[in-house]
VOVOMAR-669646 format. One line per field, with one value per residue (C-alpha): x, y, z; residue number from 0. Coordinates in nm, 4 decimals, decimal comma, padded with zeros to 6 digits. Layout:
# residues N
px (X / ...)
py (Y / ...)
pz (Z / ...)
resi (NUM / ...)
END
This chain:
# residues 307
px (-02,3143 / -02,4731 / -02,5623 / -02,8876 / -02,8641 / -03,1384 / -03,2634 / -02,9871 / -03,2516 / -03,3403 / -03,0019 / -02,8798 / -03,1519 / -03,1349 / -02,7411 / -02,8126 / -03,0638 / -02,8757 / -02,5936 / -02,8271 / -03,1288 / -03,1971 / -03,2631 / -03,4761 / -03,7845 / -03,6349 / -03,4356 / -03,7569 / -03,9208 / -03,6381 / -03,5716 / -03,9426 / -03,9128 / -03,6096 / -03,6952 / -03,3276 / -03,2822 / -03,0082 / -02,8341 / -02,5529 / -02,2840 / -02,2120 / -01,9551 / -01,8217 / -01,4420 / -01,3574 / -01,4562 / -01,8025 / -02,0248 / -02,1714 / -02,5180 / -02,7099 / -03,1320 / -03,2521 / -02,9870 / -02,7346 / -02,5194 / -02,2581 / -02,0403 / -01,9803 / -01,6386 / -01,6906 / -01,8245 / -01,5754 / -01,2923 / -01,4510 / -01,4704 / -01,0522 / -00,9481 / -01,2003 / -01,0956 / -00,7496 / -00,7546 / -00,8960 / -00,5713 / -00,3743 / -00,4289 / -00,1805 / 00,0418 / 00,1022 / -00,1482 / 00,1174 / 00,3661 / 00,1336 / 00,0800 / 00,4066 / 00,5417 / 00,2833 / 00,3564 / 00,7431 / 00,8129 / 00,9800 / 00,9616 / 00,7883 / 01,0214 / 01,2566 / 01,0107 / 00,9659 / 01,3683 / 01,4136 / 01,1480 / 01,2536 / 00,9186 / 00,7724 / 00,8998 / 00,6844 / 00,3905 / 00,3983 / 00,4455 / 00,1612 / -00,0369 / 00,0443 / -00,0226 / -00,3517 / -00,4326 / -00,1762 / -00,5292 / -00,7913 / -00,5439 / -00,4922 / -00,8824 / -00,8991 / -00,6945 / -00,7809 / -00,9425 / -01,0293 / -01,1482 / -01,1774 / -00,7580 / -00,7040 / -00,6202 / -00,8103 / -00,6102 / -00,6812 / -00,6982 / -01,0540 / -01,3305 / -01,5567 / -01,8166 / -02,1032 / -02,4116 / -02,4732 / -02,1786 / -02,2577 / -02,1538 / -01,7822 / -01,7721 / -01,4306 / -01,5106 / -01,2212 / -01,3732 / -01,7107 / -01,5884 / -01,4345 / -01,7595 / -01,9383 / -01,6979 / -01,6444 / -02,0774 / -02,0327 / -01,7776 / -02,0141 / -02,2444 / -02,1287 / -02,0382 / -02,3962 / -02,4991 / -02,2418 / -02,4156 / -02,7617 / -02,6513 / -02,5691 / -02,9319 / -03,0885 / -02,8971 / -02,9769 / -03,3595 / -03,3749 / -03,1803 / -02,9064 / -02,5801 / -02,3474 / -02,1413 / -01,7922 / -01,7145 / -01,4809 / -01,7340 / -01,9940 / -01,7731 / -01,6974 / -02,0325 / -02,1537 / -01,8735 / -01,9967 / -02,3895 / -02,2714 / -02,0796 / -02,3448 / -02,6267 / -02,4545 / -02,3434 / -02,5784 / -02,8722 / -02,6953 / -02,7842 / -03,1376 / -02,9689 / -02,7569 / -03,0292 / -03,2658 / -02,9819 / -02,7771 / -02,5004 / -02,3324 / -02,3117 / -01,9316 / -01,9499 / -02,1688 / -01,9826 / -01,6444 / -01,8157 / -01,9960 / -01,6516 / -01,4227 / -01,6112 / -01,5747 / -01,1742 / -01,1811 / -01,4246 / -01,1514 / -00,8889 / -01,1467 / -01,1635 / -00,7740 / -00,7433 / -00,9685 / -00,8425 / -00,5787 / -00,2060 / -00,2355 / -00,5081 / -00,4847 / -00,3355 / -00,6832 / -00,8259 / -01,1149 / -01,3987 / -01,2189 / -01,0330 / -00,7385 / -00,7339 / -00,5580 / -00,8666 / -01,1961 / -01,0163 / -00,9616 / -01,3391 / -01,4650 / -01,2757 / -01,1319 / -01,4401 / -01,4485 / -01,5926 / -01,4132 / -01,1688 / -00,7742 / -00,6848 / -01,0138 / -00,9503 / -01,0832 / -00,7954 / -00,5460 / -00,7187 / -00,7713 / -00,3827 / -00,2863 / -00,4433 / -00,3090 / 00,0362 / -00,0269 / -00,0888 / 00,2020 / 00,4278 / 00,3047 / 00,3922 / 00,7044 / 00,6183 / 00,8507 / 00,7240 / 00,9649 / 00,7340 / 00,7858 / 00,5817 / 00,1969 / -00,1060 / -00,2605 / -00,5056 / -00,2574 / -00,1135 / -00,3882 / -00,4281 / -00,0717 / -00,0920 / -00,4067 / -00,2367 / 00,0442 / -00,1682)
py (-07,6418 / -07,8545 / -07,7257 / -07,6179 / -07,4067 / -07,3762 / -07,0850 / -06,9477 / -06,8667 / -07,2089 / -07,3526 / -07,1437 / -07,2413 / -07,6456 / -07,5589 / -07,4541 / -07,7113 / -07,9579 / -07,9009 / -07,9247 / -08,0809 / -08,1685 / -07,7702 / -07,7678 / -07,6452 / -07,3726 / -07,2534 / -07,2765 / -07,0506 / -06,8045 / -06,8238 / -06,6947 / -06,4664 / -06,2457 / -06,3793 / -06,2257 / -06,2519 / -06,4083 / -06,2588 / -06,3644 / -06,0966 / -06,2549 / -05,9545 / -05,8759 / -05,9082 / -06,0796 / -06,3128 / -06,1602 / -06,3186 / -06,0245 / -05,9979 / -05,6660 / -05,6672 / -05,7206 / -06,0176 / -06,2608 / -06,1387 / -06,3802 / -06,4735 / -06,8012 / -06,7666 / -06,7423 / -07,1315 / -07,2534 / -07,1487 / -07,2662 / -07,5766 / -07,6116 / -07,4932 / -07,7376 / -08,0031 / -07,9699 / -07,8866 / -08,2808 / -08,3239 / -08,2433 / -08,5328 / -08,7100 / -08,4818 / -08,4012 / -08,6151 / -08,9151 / -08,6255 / -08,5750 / -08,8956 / -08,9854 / -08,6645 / -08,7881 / -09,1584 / -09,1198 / -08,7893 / -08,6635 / -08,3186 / -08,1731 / -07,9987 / -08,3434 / -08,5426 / -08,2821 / -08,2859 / -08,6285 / -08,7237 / -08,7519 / -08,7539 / -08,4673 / -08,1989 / -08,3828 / -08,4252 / -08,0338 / -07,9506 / -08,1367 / -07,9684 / -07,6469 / -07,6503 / -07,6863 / -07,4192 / -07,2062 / -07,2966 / -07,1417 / -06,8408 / -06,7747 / -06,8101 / -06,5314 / -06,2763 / -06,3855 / -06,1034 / -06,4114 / -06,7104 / -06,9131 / -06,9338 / -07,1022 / -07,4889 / -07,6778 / -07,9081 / -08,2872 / -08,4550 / -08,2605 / -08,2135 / -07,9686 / -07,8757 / -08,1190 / -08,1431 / -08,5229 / -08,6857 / -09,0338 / -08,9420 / -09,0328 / -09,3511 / -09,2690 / -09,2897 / -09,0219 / -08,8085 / -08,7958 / -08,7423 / -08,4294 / -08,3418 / -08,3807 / -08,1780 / -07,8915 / -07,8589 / -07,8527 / -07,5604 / -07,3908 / -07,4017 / -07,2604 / -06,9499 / -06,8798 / -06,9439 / -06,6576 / -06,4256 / -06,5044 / -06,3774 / -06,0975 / -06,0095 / -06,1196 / -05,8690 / -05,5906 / -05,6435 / -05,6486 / -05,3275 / -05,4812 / -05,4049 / -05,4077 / -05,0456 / -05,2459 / -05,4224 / -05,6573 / -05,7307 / -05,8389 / -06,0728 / -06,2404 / -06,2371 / -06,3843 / -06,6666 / -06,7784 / -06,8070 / -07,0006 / -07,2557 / -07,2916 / -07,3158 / -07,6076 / -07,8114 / -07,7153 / -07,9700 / -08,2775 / -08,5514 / -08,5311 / -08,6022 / -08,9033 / -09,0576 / -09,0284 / -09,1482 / -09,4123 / -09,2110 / -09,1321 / -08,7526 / -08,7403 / -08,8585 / -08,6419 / -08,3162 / -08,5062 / -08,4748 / -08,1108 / -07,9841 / -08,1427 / -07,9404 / -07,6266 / -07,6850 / -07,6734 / -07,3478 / -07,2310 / -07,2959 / -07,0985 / -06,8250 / -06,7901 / -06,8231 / -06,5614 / -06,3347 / -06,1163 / -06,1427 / -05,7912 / -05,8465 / -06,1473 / -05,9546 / -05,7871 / -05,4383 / -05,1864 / -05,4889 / -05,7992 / -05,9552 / -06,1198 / -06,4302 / -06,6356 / -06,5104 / -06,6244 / -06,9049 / -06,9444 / -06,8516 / -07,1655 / -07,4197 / -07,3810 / -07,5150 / -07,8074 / -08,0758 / -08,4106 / -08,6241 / -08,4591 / -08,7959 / -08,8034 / -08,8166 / -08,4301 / -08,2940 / -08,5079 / -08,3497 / -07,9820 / -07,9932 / -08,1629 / -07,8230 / -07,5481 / -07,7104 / -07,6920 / -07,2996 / -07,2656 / -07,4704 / -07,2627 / -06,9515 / -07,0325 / -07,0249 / -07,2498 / -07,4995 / -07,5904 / -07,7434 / -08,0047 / -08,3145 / -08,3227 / -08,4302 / -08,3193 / -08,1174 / -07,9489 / -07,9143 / -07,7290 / -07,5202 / -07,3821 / -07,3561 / -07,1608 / -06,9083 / -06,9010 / -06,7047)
pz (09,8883 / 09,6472 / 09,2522 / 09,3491 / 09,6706 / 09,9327 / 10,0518 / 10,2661 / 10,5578 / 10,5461 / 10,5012 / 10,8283 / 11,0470 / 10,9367 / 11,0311 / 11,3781 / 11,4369 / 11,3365 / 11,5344 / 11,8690 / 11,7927 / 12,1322 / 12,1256 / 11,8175 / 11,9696 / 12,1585 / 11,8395 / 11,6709 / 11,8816 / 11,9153 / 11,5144 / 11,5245 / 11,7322 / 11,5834 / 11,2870 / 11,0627 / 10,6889 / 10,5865 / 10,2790 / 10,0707 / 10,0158 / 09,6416 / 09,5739 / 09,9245 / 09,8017 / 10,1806 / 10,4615 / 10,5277 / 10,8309 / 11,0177 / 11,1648 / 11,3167 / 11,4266 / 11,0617 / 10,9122 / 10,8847 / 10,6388 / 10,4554 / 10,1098 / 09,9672 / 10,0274 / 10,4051 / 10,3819 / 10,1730 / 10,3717 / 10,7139 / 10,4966 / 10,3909 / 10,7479 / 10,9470 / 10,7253 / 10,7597 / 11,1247 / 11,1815 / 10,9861 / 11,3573 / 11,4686 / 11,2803 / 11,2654 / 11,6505 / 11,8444 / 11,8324 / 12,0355 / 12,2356 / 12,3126 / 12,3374 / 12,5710 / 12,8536 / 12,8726 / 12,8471 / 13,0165 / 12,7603 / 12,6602 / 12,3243 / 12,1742 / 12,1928 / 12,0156 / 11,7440 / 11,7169 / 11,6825 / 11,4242 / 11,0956 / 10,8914 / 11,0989 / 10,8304 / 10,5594 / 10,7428 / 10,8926 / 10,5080 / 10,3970 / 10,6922 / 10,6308 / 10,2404 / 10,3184 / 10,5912 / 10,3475 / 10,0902 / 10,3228 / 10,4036 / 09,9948 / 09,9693 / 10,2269 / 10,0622 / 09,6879 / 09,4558 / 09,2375 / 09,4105 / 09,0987 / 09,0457 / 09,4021 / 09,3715 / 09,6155 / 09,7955 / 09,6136 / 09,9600 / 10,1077 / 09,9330 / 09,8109 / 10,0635 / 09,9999 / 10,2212 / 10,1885 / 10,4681 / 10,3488 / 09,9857 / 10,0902 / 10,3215 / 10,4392 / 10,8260 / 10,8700 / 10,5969 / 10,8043 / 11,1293 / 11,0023 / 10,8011 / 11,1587 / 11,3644 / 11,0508 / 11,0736 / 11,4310 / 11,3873 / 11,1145 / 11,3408 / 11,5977 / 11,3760 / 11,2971 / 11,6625 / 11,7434 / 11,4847 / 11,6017 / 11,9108 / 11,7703 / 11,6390 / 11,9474 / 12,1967 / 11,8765 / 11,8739 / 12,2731 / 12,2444 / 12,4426 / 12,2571 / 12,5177 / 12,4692 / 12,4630 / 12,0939 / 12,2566 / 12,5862 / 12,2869 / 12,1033 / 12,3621 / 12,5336 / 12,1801 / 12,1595 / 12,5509 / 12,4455 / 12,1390 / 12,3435 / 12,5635 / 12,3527 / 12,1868 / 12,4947 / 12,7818 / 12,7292 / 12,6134 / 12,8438 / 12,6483 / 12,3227 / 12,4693 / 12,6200 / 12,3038 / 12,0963 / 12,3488 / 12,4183 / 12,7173 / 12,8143 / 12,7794 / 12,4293 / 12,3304 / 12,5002 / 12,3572 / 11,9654 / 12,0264 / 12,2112 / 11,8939 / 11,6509 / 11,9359 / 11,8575 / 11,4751 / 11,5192 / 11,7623 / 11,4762 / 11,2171 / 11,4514 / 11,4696 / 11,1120 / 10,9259 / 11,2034 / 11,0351 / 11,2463 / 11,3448 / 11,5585 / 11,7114 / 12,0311 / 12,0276 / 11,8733 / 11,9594 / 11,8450 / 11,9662 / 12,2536 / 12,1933 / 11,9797 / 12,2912 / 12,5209 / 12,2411 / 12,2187 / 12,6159 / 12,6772 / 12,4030 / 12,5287 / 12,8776 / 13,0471 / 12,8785 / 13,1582 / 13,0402 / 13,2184 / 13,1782 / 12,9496 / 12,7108 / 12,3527 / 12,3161 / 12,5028 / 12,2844 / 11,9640 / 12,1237 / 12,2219 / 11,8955 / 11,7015 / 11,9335 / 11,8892 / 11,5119 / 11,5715 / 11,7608 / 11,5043 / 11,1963 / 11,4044 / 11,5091 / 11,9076 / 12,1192 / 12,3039 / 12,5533 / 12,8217 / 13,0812 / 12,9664 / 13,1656 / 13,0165 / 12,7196 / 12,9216 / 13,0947 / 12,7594 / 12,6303 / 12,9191 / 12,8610 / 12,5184 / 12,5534 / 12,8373 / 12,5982 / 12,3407)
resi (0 / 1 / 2 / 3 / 4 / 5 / 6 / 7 / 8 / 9 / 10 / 11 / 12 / 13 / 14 / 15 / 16 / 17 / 18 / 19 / 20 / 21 / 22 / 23 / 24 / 25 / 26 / 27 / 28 / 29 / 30 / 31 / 32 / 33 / 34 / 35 / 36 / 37 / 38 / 39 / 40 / 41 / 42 / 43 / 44 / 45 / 46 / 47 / 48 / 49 / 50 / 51 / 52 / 53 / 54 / 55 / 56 / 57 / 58 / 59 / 60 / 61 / 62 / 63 / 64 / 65 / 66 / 67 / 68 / 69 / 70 / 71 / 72 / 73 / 74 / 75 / 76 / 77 / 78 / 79 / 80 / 81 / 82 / 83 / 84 / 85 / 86 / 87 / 88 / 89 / 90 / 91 / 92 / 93 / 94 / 95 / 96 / 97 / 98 / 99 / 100 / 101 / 102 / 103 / 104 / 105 / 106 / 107 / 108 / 109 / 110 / 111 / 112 / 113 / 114 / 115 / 116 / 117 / 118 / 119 / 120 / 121 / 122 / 123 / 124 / 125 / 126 / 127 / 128 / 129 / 130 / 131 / 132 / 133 / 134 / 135 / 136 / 137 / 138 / 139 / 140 / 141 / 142 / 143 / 144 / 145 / 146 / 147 / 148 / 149 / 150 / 151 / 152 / 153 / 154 / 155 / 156 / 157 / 158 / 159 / 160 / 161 / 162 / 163 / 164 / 165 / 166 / 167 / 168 / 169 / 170 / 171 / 172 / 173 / 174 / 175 / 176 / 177 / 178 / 179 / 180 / 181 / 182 / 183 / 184 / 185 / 186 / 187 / 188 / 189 / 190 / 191 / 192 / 193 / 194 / 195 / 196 / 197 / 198 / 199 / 200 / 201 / 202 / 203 / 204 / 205 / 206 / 207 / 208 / 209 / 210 / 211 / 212 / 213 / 214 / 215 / 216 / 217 / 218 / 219 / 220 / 221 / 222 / 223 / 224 / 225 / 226 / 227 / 228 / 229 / 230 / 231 / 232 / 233 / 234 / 235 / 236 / 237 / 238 / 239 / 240 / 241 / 242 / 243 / 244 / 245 / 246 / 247 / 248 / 249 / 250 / 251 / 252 / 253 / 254 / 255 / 256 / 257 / 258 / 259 / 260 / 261 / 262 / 263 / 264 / 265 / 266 / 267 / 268 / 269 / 270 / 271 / 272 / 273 / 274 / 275 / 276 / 277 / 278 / 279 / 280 / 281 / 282 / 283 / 284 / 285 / 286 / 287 / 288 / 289 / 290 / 291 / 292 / 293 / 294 / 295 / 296 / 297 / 298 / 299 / 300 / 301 / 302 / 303 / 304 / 305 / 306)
END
C-alpha cells in the first residue's frame, strides 16, 4: 500500500495476524502447514481474490476497492445512526424520520458518491481515470499517519474487514489440501465465511485481558469490522446474484451467517452501526423500510431477513 510493496505472502500473513493476534501462534503453525503463495493478478481486468491448494490469488484493485467501500461504509454512521437512534427512543417509525429530515438528501448524496467510487473501480477497464473521493484516503499501512481519531477507527475496522477476506480464502486452501472440498459451491462459501468469523472472534477474552479490555469491547471492535466486510461482500457482488447462483448463497444469507450471532447486549453501539449500514443498503436500493420502531438489534435482524 505504501511505494515500496512487501512481499505479498508476507503482507497477507502480517494481515491475518494482525487482525487476531491473540491467534498468532496457531496461524503460524497453520500458515506453515498449507503453506499457499500468494500472487498478484497485476492484469486480471476485475475484482480478483480467489484461492485453490497452491495460492492466494489477488489484484491491486481488489485492495483498493475494499479500501473506498470500508471507508465509506464507517461513513453510515452519520448518515442513519442518528435515525436509528432516534426511531427507538421516540417510537417513531423509520420511514417518518427519513421523511421529515431535510438535510438527509445531502448527506445520502454525499454517501452514495463514494460507494458509487468503489462500484466505478469495479467495472473500470482503466483504473487510473477514476477520481478518488477527496474525503478518504489512499490505502496507507501506517494508521497513525492521519491523527483524525475517526480516520483510524475506520482504518481499524476496514483491516479488520480485509482481514477477514483473506481468512475466508485461507479457508479455502485448507479444505483443498485436506481434500475436503465440499461437492456444493454454495455449502463452501458459506462454510468458508463461518470459519472466518470464528477464527477472528472465538479466543478473545485472551486478547482483552493481555491488553485491558473487556471481552465485549473487544467482540464490539472485531464484529464492527465483520459489518464493513459484510458491506464489501454485498458490494463487489454483481446485482444479479445477490439472490444467489450455482457458487453462492444469497447475499441476504452470507450476510445473515457473519453477523447474526453476534453475542452483545440488543442496545450496544455495534448493533447501532451494523443497522446504520444495512439501512444504507436498503436506501441505495430503493427497499422500503416501513417497520414499527424496536431496537437497533431487532433492526438489524429484520433488515437482515429482509435480504
Amino acid at each position: 500500500m505504501t511505494n515500496e510493496q512487501p512481499d505479498p505472502k508476507v503482507a497477507v500473513k502480517a494481515a491475518m495476524i494482525g487482525a487476531a493476534p491473540e491467534r498468532k501462534d496457531e496461524l503460524a503453525e497453520l500458515w506453515a502447514r498449507y503453506d499457499p503463495a500468494v500472487e498478484l493478478a497485476q492484469k486480471a481486468g476485475k475484482i480478483t481474490l480467489n484461492a485453490n491448494k497452491d495460492r492466494i490469488q489477488i489484484d491491486p484493485r481488489t485492495m483498493d476497492v475494499f479500501w473506498l467501500i470500508g471507508f465509506s461504509g464507517w461513513r453510515a454512521i452519520e448518515s442513519y445512526s442518528p435515525h436509528v437512534i432516534l426511531s427507538a427512543a421516540t417510537n417513531q417509525k423509520l420511514s417518518d424520520l427519513f421523511d421529515c429530515d431535510d438535510e438527509l438528501d445531502e448527506i445520502e448524496r454525499s454517501y452514495r458518491e463514494r460507494l458509487a467510487a468503489a462500484q466505478a473501480l469495479i467495472k473500470a477497464d482503466d483504473t487510473e481515470s477514476i477520481a478518488w473521493p477527496d474525503d478518504i484516503p489512499r490505502p496507507i499501512d501506517d494508521r497513525n499517519a492521519v491523527s483524525d481519531p475517526q480516520y483510524q477507527t475506520a482504518f481499524d475496522l476496514t483491516t479488520l474487514a480485509v482481514a477477514y477476506t483473506l481468512f475466508h480464502e485461507f479457508r479455502h486452501v485448507m479444505l483443498d489440501v485436506d481434500g475436503e472440498r465440499h461437492d456444493d459451491l454454495r455449502e463452501e462459501e458459506l462454510s468458508c465465511d463461518v470459519w472466518a468469523r470464528e477464527f477472528m472472534t472465538a479466543k478473545l477474552d485472551a486478547y482483552g485481558e493481555r491488553h485491558s479490555h473487556s471481552y465485549q469491547e473487544v467482540l464490539r471492535k472485531r464484529s464492527m469490522g465483520l459489518v464493513l466486510a459484510s458491506l464489501i461482500l454485498h458490494e463487489i457482488t454483481p446485482f444479479y446474484e445477490h439472490g444467489g447462483s450455482y457458487a453462492y448463497f444469497s447475499v441476504g444469507d452470507r450476510l445473515r451467517a457473519i453477523l447474526s450471532s453476534t453475542n452483545l447486549a440488543d442496545n450496544d453501539h455495534f448493533w447501532r452501526f451494523a443497522a446504520s449500514v444495512l439501512v444504507g443498503i436498503y436506501r441505495r436500493k430503493r427497499m422500503p423500510i416501513d417497520t414499527e420502531p424496536m431496537s437497533a438489534k431487532l433492526l438489524a435482524d429484520h433488515l437482515l431477513s429482509g435480504l
